[in-house]
PQR file of N, CA, C, O and H, with PARSE charges and radii, in Angstrom:
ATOM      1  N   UNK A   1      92.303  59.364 230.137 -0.4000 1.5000
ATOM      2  CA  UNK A   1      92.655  58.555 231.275 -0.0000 2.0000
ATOM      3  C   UNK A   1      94.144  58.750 231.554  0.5500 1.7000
ATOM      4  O   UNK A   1      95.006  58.849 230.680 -0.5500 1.4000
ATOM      5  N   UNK A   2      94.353  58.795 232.908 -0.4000 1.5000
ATOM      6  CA  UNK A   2      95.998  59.016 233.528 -0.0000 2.0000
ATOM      7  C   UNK A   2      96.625  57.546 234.073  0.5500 1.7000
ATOM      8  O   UNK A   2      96.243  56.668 234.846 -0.5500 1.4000
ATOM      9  H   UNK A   2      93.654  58.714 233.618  0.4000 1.0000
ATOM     10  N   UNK A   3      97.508  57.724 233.438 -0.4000 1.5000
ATOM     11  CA  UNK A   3      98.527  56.469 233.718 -0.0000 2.0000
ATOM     12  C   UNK A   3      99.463  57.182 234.961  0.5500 1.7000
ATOM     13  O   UNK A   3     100.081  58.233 234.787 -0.5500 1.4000
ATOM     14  H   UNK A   3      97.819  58.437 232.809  0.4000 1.0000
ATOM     15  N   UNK A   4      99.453  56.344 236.377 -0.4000 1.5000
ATOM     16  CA  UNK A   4     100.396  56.942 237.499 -0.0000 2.0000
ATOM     17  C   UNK A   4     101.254  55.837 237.855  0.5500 1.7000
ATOM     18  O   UNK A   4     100.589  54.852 238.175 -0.5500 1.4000
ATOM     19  H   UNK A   4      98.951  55.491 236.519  0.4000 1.0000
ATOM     20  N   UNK A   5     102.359  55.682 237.903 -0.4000 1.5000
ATOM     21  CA  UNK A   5     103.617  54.861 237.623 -0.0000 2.0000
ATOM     22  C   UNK A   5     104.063  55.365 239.649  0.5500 1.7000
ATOM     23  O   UNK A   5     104.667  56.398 239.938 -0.5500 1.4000
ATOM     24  H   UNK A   5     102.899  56.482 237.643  0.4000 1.0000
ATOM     25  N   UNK A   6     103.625  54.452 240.574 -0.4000 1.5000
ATOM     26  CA  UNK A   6     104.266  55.024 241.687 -0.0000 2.0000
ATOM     27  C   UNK A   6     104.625  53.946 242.548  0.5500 1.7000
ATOM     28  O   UNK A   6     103.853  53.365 243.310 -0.5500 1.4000
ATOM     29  H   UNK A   6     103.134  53.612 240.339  0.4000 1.0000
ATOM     30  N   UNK A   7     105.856  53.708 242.384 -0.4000 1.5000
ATOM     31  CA  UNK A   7     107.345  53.007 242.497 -0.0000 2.0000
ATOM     32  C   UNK A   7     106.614  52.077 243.901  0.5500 1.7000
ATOM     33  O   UNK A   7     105.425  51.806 244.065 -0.5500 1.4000
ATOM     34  H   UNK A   7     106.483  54.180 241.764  0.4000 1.0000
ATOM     35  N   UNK A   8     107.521  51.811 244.583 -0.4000 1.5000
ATOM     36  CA  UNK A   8     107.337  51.275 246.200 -0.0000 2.0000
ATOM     37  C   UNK A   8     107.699  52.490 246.893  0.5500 1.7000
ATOM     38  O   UNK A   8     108.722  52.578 247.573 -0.5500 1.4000
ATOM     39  H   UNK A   8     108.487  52.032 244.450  0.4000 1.0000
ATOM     40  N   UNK A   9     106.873  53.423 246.728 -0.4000 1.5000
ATOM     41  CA  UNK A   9     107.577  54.951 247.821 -0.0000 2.0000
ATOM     42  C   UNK A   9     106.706  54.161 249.211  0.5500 1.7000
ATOM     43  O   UNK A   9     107.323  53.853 250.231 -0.5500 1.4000
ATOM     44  H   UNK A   9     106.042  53.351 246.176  0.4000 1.0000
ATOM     45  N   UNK A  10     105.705  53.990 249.104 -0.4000 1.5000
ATOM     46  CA  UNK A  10     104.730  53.945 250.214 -0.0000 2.0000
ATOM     47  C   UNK A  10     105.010  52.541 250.909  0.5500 1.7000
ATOM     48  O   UNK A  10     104.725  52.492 252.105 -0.5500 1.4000
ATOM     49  H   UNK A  10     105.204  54.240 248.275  0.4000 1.0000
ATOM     50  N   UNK A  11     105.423  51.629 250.443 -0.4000 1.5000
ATOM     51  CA  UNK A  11     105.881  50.280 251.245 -0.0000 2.0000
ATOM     52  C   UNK A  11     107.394  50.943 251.695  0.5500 1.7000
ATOM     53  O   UNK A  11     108.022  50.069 252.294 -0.5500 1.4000
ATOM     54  H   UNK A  11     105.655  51.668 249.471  0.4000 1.0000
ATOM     55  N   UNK A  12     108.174  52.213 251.594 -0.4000 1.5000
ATOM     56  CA  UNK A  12     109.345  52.546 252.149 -0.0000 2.0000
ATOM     57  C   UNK A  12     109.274  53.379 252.629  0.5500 1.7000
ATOM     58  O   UNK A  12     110.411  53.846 252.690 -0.5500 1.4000
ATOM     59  H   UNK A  12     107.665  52.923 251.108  0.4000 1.0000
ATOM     60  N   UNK A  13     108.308  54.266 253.297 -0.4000 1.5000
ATOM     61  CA  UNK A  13     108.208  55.286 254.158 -0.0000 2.0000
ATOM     62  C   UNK A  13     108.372  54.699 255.296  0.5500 1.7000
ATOM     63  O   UNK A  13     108.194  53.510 255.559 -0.5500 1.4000
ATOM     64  H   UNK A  13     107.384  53.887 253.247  0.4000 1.0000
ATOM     65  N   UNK A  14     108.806  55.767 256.153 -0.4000 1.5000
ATOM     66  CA  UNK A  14     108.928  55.477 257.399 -0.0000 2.0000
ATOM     67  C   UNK A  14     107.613  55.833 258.636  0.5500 1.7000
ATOM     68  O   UNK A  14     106.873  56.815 258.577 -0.5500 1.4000
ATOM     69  H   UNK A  14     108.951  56.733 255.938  0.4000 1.0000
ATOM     70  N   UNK A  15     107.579  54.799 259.674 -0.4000 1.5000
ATOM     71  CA  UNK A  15     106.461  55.008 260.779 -0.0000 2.0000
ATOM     72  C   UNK A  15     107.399  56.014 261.667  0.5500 1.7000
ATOM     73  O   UNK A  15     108.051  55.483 262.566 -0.5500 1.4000
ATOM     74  H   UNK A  15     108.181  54.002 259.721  0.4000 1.0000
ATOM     75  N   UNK A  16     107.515  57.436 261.480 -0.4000 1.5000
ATOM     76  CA  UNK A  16     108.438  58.262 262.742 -0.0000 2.0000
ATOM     77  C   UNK A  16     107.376  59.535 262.626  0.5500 1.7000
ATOM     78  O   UNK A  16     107.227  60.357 261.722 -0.5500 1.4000
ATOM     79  H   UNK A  16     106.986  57.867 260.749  0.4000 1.0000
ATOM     80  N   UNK A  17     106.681  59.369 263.928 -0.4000 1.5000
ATOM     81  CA  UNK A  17     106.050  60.438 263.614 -0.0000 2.0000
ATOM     82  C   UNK A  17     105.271  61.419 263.011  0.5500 1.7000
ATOM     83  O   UNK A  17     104.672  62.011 263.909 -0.5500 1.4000
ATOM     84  H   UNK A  17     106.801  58.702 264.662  0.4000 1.0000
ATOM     85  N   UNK A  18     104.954  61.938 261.767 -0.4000 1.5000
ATOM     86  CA  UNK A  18     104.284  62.386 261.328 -0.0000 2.0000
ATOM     87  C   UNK A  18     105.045  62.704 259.476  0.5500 1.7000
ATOM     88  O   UNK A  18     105.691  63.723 259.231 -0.5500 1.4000
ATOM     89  H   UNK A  18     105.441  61.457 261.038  0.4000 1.0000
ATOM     90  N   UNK A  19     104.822  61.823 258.624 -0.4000 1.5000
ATOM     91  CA  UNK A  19     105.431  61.784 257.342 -0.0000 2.0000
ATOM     92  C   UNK A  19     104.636  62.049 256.304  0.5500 1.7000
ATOM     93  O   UNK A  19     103.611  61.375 256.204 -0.5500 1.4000
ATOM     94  H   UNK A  19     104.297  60.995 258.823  0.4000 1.0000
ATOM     95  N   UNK A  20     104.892  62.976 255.404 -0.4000 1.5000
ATOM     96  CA  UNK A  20     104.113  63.087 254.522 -0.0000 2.0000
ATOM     97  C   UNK A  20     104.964  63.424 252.823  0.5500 1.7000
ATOM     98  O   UNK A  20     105.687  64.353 252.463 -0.5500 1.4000
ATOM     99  H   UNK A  20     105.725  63.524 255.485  0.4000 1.0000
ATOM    100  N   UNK A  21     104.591  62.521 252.292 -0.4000 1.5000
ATOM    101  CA  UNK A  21     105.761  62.177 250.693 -0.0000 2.0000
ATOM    102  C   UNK A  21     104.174  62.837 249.282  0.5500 1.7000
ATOM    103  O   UNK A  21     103.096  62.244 249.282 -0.5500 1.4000
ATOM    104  H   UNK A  21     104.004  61.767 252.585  0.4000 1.0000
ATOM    105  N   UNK A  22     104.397  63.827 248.484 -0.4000 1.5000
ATOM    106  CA  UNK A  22     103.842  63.897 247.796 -0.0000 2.0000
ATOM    107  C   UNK A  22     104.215  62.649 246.383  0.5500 1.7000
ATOM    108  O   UNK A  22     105.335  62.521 245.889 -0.5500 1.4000
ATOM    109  H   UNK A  22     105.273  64.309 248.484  0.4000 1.0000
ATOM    110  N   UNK A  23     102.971  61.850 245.955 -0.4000 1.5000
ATOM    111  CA  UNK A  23     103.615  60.552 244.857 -0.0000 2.0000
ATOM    112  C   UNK A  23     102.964  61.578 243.631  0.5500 1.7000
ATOM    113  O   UNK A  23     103.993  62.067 243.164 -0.5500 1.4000
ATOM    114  H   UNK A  23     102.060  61.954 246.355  0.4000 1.0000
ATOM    115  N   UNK A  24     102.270  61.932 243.166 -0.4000 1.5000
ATOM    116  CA  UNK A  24     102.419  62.728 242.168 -0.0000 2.0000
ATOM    117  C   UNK A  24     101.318  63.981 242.780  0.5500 1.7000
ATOM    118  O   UNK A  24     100.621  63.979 243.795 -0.5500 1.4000
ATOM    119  H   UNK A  24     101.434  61.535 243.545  0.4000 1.0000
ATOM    120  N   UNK A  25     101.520  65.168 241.552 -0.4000 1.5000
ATOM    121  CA  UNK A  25     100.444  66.431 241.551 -0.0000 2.0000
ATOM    122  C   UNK A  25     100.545  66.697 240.285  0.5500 1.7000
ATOM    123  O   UNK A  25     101.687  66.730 239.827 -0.5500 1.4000
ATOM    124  H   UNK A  25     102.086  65.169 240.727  0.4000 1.0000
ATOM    125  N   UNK A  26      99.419  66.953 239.394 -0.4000 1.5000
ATOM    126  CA  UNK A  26      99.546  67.407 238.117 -0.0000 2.0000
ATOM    127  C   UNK A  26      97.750  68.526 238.523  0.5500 1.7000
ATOM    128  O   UNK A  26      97.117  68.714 239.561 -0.5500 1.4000
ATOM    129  H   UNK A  26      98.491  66.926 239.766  0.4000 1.0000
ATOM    130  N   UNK A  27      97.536  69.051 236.888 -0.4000 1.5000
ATOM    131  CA  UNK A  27      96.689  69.620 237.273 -0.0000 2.0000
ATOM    132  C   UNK A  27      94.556  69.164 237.380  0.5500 1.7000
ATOM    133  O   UNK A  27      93.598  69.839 237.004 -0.5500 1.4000
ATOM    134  H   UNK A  27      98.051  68.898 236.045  0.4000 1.0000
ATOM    135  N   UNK A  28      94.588  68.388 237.756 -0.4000 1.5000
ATOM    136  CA  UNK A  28      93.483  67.578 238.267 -0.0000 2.0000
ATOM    137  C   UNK A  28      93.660  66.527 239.214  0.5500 1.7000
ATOM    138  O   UNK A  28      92.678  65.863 239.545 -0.5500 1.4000
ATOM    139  H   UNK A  28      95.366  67.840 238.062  0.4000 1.0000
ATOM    140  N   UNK A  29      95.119  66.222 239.835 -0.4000 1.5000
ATOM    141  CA  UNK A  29      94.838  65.787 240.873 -0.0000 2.0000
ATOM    142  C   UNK A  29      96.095  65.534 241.981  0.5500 1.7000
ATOM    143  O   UNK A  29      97.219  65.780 241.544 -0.5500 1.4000
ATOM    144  H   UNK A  29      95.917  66.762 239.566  0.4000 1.0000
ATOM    145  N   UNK A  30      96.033  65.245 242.835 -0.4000 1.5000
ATOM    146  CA  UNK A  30      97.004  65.164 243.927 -0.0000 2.0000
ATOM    147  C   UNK A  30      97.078  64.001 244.578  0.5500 1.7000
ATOM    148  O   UNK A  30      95.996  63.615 245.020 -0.5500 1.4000
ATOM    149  H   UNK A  30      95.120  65.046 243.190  0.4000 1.0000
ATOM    150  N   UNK A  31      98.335  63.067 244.855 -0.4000 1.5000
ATOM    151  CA  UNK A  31      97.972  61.833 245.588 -0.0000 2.0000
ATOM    152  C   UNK A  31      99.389  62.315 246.651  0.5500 1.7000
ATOM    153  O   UNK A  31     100.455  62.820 246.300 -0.5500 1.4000
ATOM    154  H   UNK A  31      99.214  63.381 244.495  0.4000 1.0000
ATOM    155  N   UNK A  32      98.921  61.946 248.007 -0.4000 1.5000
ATOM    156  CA  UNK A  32      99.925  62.194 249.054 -0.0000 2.0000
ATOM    157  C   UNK A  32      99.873  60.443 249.640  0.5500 1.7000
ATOM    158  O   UNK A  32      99.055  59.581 249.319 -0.5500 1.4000
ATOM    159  H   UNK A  32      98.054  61.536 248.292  0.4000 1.0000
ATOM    160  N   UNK A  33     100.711  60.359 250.316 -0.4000 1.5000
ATOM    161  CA  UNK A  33     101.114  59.069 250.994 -0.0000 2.0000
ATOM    162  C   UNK A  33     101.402  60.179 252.232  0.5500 1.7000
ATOM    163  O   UNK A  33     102.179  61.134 252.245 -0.5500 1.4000
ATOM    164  H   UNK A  33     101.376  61.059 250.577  0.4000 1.0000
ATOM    165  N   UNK A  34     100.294  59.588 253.472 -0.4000 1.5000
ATOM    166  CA  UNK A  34     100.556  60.005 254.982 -0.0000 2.0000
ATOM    167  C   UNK A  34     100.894  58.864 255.860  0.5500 1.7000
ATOM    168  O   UNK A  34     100.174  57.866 255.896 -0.5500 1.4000
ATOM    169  H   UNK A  34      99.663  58.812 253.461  0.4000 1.0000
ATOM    170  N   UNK A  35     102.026  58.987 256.606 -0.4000 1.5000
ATOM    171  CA  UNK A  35     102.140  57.469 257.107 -0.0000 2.0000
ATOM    172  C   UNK A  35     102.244  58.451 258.672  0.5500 1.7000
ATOM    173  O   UNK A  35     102.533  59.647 258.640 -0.5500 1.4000
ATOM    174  H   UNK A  35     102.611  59.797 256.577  0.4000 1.0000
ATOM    175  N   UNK A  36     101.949  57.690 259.999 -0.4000 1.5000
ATOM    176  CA  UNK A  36     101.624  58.317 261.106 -0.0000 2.0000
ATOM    177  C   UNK A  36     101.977  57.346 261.877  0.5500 1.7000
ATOM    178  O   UNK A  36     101.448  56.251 261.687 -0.5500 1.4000
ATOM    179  H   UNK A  36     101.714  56.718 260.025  0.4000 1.0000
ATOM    180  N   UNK A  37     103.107  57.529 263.100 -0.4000 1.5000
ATOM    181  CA  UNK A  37     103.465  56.736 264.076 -0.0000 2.0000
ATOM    182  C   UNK A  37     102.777  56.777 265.321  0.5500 1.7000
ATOM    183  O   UNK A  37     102.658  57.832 265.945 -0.5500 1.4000
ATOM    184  H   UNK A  37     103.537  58.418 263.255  0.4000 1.0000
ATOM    185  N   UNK A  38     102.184  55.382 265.832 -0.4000 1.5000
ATOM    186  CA  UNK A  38     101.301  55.602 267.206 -0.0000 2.0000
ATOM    187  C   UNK A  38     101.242  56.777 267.951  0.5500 1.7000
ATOM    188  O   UNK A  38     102.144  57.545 268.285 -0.5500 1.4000
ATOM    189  H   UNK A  38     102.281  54.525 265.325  0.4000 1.0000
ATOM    190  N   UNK A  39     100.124  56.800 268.147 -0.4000 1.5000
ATOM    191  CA  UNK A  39     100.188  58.328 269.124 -0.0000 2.0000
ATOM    192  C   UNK A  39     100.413  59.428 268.357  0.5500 1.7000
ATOM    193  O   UNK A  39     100.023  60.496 268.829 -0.5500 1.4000
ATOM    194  H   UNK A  39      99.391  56.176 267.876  0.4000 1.0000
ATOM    195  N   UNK A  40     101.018  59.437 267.144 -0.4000 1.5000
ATOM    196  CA  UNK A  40     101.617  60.623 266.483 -0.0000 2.0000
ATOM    197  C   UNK A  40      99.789  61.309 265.978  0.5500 1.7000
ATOM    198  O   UNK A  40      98.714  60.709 265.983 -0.5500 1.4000
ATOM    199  H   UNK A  40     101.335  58.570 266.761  0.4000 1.0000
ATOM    200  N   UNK A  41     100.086  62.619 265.631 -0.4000 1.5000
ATOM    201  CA  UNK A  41      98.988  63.821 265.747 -0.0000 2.0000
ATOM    202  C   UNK A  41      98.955  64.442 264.367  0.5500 1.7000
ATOM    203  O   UNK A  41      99.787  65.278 264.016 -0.5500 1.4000
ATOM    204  H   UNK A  41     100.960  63.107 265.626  0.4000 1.0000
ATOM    205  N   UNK A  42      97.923  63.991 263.557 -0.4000 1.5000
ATOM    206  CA  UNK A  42      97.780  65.148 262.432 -0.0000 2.0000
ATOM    207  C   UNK A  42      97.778  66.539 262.705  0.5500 1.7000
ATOM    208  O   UNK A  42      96.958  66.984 263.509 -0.5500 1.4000
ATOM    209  H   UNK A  42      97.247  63.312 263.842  0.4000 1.0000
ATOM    210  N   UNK A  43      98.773  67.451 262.012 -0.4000 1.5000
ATOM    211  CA  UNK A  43      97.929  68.933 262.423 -0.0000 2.0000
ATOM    212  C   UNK A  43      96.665  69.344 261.956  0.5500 1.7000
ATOM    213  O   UNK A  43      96.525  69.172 260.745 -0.5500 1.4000
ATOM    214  H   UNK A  43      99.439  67.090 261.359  0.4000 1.0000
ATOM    215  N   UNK A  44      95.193  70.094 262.855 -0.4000 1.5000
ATOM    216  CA  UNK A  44      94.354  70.184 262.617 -0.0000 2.0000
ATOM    217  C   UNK A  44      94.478  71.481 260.900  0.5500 1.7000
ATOM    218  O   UNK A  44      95.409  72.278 260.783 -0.5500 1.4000
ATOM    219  H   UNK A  44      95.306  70.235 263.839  0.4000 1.0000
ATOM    220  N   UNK A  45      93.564  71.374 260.050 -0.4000 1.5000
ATOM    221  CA  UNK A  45      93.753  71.991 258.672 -0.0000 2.0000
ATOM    222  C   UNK A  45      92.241  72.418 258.616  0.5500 1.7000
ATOM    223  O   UNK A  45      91.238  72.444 259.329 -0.5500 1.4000
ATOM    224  H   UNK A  45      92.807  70.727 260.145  0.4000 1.0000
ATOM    225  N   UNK A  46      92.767  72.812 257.056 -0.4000 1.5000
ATOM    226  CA  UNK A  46      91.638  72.588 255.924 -0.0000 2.0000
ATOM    227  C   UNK A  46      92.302  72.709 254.544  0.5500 1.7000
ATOM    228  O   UNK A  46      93.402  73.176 254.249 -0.5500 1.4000
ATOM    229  H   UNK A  46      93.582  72.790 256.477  0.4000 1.0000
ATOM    230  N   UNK A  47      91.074  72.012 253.561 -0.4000 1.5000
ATOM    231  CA  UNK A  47      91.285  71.641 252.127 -0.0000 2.0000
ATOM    232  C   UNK A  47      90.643  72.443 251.378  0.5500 1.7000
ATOM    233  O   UNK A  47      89.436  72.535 251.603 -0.5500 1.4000
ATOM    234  H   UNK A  47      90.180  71.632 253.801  0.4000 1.0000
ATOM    235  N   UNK A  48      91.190  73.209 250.343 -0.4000 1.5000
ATOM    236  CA  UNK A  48      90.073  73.457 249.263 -0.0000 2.0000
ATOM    237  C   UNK A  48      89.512  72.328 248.542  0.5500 1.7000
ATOM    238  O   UNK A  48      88.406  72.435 248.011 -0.5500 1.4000
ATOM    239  H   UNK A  48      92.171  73.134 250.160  0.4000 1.0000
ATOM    240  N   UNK A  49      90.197  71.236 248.478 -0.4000 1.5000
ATOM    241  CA  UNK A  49      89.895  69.938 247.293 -0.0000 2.0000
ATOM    242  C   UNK A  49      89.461  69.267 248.482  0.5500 1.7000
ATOM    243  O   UNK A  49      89.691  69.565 249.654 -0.5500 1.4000
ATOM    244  H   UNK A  49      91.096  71.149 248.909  0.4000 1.0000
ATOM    245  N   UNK A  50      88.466  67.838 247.767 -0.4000 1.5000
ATOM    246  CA  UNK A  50      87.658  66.487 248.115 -0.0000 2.0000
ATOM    247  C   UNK A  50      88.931  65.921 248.711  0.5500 1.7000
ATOM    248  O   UNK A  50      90.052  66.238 248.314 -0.5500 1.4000
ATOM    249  H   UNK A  50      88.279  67.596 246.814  0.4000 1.0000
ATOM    250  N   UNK A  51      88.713  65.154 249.586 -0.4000 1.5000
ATOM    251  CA  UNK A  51      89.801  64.032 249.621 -0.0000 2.0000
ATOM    252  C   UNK A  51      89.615  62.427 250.035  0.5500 1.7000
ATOM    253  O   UNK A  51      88.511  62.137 250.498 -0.5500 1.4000
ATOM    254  H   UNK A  51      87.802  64.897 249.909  0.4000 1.0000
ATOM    255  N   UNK A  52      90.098  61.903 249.973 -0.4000 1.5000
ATOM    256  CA  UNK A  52      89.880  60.492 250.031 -0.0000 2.0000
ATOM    257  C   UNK A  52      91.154  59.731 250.656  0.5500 1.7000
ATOM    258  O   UNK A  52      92.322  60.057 250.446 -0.5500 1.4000
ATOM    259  H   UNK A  52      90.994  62.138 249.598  0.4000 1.0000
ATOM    260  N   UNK A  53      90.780  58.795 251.358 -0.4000 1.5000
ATOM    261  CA  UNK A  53      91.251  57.998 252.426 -0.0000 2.0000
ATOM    262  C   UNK A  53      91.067  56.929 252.621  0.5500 1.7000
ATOM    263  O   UNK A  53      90.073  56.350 253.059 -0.5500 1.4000
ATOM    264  H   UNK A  53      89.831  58.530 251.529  0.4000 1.0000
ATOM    265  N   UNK A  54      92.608  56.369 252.116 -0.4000 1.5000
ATOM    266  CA  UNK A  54      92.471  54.912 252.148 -0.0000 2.0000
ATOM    267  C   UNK A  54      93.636  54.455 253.316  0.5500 1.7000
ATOM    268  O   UNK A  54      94.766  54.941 253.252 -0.5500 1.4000
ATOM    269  H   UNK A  54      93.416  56.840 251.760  0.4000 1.0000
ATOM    270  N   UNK A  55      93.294  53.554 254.308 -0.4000 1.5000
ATOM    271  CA  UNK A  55      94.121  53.530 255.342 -0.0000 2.0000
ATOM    272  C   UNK A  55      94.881  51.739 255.050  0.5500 1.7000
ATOM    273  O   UNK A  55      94.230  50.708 254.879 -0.5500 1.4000
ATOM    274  H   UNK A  55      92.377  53.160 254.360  0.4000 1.0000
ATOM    275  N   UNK A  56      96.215  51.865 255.075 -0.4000 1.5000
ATOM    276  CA  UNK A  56      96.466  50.210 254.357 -0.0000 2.0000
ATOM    277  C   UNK A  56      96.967  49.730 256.001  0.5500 1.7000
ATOM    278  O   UNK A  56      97.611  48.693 255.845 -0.5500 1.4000
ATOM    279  H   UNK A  56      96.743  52.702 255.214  0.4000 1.0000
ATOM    280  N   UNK A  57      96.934  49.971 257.014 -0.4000 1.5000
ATOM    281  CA  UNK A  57      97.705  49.469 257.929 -0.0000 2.0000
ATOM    282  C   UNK A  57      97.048  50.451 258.960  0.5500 1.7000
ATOM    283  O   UNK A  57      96.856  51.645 258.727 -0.5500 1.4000
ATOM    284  H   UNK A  57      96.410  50.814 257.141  0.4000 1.0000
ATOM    285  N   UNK A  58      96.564  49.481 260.719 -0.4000 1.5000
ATOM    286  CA  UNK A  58      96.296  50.572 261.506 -0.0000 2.0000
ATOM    287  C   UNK A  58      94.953  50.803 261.376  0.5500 1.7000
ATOM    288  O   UNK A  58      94.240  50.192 260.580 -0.5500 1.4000
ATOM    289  H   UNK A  58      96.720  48.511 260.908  0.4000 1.0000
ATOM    290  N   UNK A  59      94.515  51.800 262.246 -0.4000 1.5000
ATOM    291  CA  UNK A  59      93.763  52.685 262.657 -0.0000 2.0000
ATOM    292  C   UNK A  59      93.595  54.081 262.972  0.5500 1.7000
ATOM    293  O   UNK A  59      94.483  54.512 263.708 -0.5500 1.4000
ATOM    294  H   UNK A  59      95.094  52.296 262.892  0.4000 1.0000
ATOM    295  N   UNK A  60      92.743  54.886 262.641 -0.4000 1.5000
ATOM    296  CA  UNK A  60      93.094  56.078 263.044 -0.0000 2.0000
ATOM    297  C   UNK A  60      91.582  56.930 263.215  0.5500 1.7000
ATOM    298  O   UNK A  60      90.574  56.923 262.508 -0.5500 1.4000
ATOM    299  H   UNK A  60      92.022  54.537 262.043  0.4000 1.0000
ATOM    300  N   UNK A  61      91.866  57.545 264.292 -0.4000 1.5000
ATOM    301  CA  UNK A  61      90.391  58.589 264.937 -0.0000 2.0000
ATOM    302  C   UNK A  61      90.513  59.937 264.225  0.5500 1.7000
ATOM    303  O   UNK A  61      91.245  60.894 264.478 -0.5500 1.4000
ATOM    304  H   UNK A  61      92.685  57.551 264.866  0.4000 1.0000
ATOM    305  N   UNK A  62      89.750  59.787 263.427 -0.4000 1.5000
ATOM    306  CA  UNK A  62      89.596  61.301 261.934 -0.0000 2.0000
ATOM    307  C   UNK A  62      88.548  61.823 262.257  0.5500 1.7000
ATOM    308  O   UNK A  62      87.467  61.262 262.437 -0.5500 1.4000
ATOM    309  H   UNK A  62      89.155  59.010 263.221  0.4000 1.0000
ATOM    310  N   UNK A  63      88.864  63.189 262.371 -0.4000 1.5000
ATOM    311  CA  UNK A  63      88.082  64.643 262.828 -0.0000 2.0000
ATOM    312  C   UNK A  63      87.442  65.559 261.506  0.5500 1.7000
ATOM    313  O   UNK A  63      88.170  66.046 260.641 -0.5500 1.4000
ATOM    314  H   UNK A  63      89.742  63.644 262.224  0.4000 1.0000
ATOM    315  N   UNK A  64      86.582  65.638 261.515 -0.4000 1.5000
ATOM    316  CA  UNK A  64      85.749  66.262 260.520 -0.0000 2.0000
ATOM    317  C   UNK A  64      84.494  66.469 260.826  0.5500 1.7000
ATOM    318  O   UNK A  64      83.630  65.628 261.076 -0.5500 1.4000
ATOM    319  H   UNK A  64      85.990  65.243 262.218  0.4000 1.0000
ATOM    320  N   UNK A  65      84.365  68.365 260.785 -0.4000 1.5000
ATOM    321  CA  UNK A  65      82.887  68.361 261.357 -0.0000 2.0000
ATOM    322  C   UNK A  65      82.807  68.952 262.421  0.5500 1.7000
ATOM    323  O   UNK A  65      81.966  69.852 262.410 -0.5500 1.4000
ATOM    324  H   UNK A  65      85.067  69.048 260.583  0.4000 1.0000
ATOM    325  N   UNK A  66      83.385  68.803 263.417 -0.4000 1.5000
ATOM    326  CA  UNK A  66      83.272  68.548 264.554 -0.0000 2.0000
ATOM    327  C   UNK A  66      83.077  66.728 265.053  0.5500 1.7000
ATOM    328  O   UNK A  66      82.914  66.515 266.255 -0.5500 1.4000
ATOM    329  H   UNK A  66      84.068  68.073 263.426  0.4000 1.0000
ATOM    330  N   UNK A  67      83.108  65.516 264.080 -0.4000 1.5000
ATOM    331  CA  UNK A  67      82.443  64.615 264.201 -0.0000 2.0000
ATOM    332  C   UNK A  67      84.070  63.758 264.415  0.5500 1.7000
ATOM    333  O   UNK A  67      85.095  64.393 264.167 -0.5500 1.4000
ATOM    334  H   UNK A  67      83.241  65.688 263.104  0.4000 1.0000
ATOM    335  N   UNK A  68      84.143  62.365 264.867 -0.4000 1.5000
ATOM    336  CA  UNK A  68      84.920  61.423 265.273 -0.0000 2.0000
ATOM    337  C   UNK A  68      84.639  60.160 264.406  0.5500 1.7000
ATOM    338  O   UNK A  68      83.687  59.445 264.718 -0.5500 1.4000
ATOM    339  H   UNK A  68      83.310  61.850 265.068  0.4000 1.0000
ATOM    340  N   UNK A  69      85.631  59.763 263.037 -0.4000 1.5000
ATOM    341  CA  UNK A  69      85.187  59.065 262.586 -0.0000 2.0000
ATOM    342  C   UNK A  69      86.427  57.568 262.828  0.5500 1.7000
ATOM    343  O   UNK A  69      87.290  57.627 261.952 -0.5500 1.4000
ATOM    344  H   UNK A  69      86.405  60.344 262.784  0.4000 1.0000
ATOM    345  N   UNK A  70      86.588  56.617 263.578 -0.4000 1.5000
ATOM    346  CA  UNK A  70      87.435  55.825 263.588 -0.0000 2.0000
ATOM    347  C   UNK A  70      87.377  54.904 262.030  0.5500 1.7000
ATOM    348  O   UNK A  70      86.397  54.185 261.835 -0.5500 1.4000
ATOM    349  H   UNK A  70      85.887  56.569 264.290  0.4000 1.0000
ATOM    350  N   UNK A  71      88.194  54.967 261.250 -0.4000 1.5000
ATOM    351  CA  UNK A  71      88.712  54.395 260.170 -0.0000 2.0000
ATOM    352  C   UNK A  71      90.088  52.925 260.152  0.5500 1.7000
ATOM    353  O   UNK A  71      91.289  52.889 260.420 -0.5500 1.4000
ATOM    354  H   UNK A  71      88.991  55.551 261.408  0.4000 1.0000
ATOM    355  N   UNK A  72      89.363  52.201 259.821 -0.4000 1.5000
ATOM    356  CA  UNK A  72      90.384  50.834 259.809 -0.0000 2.0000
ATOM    357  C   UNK A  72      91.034  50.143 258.892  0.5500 1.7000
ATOM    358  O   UNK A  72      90.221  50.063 257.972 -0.5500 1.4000
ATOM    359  H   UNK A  72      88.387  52.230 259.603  0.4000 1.0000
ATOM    360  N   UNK A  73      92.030  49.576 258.563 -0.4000 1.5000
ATOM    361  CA  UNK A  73      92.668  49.033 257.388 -0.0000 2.0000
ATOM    362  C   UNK A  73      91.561  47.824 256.759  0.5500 1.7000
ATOM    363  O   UNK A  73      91.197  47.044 257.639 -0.5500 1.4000
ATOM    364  H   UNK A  73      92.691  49.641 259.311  0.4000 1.0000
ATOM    365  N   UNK A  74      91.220  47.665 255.956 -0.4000 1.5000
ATOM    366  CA  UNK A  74      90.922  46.307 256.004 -0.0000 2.0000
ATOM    367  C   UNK A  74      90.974  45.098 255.514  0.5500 1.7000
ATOM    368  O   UNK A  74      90.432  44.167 256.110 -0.5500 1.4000
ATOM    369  H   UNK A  74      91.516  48.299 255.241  0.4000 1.0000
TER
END
């Protein structure tokens, strides 16, 4: 089992646009903090790895598939 020690990075990011802070990467896993200002635009991608999405604030219209999935804080 992994012990992850991650400070207040994510209650101190900033809403400007399009931010992205890696909080740790070792070798089994990756945690990013994405914070996104209204209107602001993910660039379209892809992943080799699963990912997971937890939204603490907001809303946001997530593309996958071809499919439209609106996701909410809750």
């Amino acid at each position: 089992m992994y012990m992850i020690d991650i400070d207040n990075t994510i209650a101190q990011q900033p809403f400007n646009g399009l931010q992205i802070e890696q909080l740790v990467k070792n070798t089994s896993l990756e945690i990013l903090s994405i914070s996104l200002a209204k209107n602001a635009i993910f660039p379209k991608h892809t992943s080799p790895k699963d990912a997971h999405l937890i939204v603490l604030e907001g809303s946001i219209d997530f593309y996958i598939e071809n499919q439209s999935i609106n996701l909410m804080a809750q």
